[in-house]
Each structure stands twice: as C-alpha cells, then as structure tokens.
SEVO-870522 format. One record per atom (N, C-alpha, C): atom name; residue number from 1; x, y, z. Coordinates in steps of 0.05 Angstrom, whole numbers. Example, Ala and Ser with C-alpha at 12.3 -4.5 7.8 and 13.67 -1.06 7.14 Angstrom:
2
REC   atom   seq       c1       c2       c3
REC      N     1      264     -114      156
REC     CA     1      246      -90      156
REC      C     1      264      -66      156
REC      N     2      257      -45      142
REC     CA     2      273      -21      143
REC      C     2      258        1      157
//
This chain:
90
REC   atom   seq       c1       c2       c3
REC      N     1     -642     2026     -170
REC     CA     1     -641     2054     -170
REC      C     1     -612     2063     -175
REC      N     2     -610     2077     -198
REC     CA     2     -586     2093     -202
REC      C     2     -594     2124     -206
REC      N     3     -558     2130     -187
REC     CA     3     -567     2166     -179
REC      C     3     -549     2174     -209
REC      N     4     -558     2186     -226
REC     CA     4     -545     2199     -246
REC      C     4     -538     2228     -251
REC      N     5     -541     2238     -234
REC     CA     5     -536     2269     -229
REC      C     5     -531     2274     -205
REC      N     6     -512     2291     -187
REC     CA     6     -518     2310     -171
REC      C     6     -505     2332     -184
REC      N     7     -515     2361     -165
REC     CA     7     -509     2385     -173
REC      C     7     -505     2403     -146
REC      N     8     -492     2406     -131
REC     CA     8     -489     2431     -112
REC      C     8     -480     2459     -118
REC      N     9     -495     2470      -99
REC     CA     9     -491     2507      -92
REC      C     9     -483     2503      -69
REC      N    10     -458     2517      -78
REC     CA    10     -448     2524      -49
REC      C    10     -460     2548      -31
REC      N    11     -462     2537       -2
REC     CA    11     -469     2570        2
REC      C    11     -451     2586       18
REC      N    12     -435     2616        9
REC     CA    12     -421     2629       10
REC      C    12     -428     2647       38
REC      N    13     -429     2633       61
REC     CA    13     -438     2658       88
REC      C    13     -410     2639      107
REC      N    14     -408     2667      124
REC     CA    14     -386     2663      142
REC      C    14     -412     2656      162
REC      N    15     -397     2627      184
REC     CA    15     -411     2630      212
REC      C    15     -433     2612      198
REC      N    16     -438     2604      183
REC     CA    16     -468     2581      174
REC      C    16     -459     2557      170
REC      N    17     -481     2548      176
REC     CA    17     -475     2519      193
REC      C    17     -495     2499      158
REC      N    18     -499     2518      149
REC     CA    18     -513     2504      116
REC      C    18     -492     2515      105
REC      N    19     -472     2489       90
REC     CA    19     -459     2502       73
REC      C    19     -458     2495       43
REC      N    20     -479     2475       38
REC     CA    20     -487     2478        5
REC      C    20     -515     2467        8
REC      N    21     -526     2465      -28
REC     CA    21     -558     2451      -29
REC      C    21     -552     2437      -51
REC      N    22     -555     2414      -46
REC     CA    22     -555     2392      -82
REC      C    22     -584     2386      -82
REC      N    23     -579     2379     -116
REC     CA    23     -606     2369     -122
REC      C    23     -602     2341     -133
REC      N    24     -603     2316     -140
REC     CA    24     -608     2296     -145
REC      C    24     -622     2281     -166
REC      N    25     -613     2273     -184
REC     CA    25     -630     2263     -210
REC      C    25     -627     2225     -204
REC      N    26     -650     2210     -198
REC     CA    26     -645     2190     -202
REC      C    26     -663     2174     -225
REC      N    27     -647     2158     -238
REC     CA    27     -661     2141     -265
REC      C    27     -658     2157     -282
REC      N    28     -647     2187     -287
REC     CA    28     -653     2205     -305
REC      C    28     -681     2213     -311
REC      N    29     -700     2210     -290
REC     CA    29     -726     2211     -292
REC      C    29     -734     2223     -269
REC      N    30     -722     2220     -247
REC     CA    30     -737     2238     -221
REC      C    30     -716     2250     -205
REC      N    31     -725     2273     -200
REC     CA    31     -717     2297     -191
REC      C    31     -719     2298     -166
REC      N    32     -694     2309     -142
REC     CA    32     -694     2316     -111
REC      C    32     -678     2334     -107
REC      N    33     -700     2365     -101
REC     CA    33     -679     2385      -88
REC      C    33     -684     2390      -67
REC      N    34     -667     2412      -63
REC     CA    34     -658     2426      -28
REC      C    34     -654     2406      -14
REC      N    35     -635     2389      -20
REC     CA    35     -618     2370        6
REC      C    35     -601     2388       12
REC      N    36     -595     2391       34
REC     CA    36     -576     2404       49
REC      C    36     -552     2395       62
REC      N    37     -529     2407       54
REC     CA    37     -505     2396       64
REC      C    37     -503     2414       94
REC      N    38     -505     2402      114
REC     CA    38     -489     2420      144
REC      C    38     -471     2407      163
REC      N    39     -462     2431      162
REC     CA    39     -443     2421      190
REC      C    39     -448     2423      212
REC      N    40     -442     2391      222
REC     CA    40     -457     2393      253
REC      C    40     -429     2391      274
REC      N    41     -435     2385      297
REC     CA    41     -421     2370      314
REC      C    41     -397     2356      306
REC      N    42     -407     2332      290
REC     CA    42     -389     2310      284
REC      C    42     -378     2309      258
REC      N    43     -383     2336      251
REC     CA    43     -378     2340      212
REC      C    43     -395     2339      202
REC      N    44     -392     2338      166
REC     CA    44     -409     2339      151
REC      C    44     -441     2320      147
REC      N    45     -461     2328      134
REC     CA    45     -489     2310      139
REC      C    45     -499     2324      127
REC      N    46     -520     2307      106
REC     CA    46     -546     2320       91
REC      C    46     -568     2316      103
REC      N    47     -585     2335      102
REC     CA    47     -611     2337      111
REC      C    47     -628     2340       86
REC      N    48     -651     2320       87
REC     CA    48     -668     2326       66
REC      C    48     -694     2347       64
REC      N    49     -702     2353       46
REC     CA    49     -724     2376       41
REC      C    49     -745     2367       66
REC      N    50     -752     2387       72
REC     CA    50     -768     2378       90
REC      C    50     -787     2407       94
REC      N    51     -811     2401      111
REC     CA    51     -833     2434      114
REC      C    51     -836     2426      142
REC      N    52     -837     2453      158
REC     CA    52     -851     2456      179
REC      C    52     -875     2455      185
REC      N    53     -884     2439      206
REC     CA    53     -913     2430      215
REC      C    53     -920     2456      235
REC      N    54     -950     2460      230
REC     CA    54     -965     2477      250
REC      C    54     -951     2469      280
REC      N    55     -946     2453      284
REC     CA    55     -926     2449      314
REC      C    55     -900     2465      320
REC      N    56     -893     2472      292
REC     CA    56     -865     2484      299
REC      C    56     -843     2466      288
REC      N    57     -848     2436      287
REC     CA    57     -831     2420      284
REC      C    57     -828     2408      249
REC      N    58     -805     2404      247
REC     CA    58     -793     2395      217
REC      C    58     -797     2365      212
REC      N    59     -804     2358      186
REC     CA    59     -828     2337      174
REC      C    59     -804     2331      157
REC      N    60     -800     2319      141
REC     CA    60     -779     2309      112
REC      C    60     -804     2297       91
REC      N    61     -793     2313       64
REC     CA    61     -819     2315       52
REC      C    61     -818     2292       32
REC      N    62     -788     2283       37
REC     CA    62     -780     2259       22
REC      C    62     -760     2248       37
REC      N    63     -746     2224       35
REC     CA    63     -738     2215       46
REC      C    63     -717     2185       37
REC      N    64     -701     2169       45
REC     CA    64     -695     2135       33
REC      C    64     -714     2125       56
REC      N    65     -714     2100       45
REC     CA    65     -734     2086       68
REC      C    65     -716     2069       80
REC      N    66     -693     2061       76
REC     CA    66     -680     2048       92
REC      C    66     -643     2058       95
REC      N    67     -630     2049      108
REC     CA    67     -606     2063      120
REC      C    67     -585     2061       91
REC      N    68     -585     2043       82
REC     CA    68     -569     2032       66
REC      C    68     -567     2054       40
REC      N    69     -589     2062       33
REC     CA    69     -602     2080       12
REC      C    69     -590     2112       21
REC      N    70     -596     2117       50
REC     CA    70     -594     2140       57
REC      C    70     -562     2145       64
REC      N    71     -546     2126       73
REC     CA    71     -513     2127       66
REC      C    71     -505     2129       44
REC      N    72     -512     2117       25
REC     CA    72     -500     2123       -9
REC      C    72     -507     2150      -14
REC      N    73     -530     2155       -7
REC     CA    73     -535     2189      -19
REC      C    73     -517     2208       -8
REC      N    74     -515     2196       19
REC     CA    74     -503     2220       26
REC      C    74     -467     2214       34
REC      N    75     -463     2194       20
REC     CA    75     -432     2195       10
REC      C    75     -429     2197      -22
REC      N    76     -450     2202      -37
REC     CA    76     -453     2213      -60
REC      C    76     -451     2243      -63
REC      N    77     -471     2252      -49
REC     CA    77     -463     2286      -41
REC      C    77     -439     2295      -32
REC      N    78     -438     2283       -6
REC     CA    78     -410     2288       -3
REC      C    78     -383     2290      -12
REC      N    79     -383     2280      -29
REC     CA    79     -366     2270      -50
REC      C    79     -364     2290      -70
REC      N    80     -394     2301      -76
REC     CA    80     -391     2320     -100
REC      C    80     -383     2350      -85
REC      N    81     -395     2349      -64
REC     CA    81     -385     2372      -49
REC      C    81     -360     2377      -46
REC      N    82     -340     2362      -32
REC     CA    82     -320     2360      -39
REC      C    82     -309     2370      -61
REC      N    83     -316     2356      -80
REC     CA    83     -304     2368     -108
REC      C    83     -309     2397     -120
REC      N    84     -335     2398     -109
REC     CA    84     -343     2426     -112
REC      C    84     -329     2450     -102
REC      N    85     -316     2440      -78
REC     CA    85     -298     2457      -58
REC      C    85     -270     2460      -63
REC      N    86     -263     2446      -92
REC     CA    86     -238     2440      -94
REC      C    86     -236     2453     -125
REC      N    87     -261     2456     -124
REC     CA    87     -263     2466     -172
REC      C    87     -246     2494     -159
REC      N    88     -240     2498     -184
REC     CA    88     -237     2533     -195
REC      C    88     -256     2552     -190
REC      N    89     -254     2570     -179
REC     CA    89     -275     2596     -180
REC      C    89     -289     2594     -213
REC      N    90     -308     2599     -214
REC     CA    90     -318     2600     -244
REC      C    90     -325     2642     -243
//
C-alpha cells in the first residue's frame, strides 16, 4: 500500500478543537475523506470518518487494521498539515 495523495482544509474557527479534514488517495485508486485532524490533550491526532449509532455512540466507517498502518497515516497527515500551516495565504 502506497499513500499517493493527501489534501487538507484547514479549519479556520477560534476555540475548535477540529482543526483541519484530509482526504487520502491510496494506490491512486482509492479514496478516504473526512479524517480529522484534532487537538486533544496530548496534541495533535486524526480521527477517522466515522457515523453515529442509534446509541448515541461513534462507529469509524473505515479504519487501518493494524497499529503500524494507522501511525504512518497519521504521521503522513500530520506532516502535510504542518505544511499546510506554514504555505502562503492563497
């Protein structure tokens, strides 16, 4: 698996604890949006797409299946975020 794209929006609110959404192209063939960059507690962390269950509670609608997968992505994001935060106003 190779990730060949990311893309973030930043999101522009004072006091929000979401502060961008990437989307993810891997193989150049499949597509992953609304990962979420937030700031928690301990710093930065993506959270993946996910829907609310008739319980109330949050599901992930996708996901890595193992740890190793889900660190790269999200020092891949991170990374572009970063940069994102560092571009020029367009």
């Amino acid at each position: 698996m190779k990730i060949t794209d990311i893309r973030i929006r930043i999101v522009k609110k004072d006091d929000n604890k979401l502060k961008a959404v990437a989307s993810l192209t891997i193989d150049e063939c499949f597509a992953v949006h609304d990962i979420k960059v937030i700031e928690g507690n301990q710093g930065l962390f993506i959270a993946m797409p996910s829907r609310k269950t008739p319980e109330g509670n949050f599901k992930d609608i996708v996901h890595p299946l193992n740890t190793e997968t889900r660190d790269e992505i999200s020092k891949l994001i991170l990374a572009e975020y970063d940069k994102a935060l560092k571009a020029p106003a367009e």
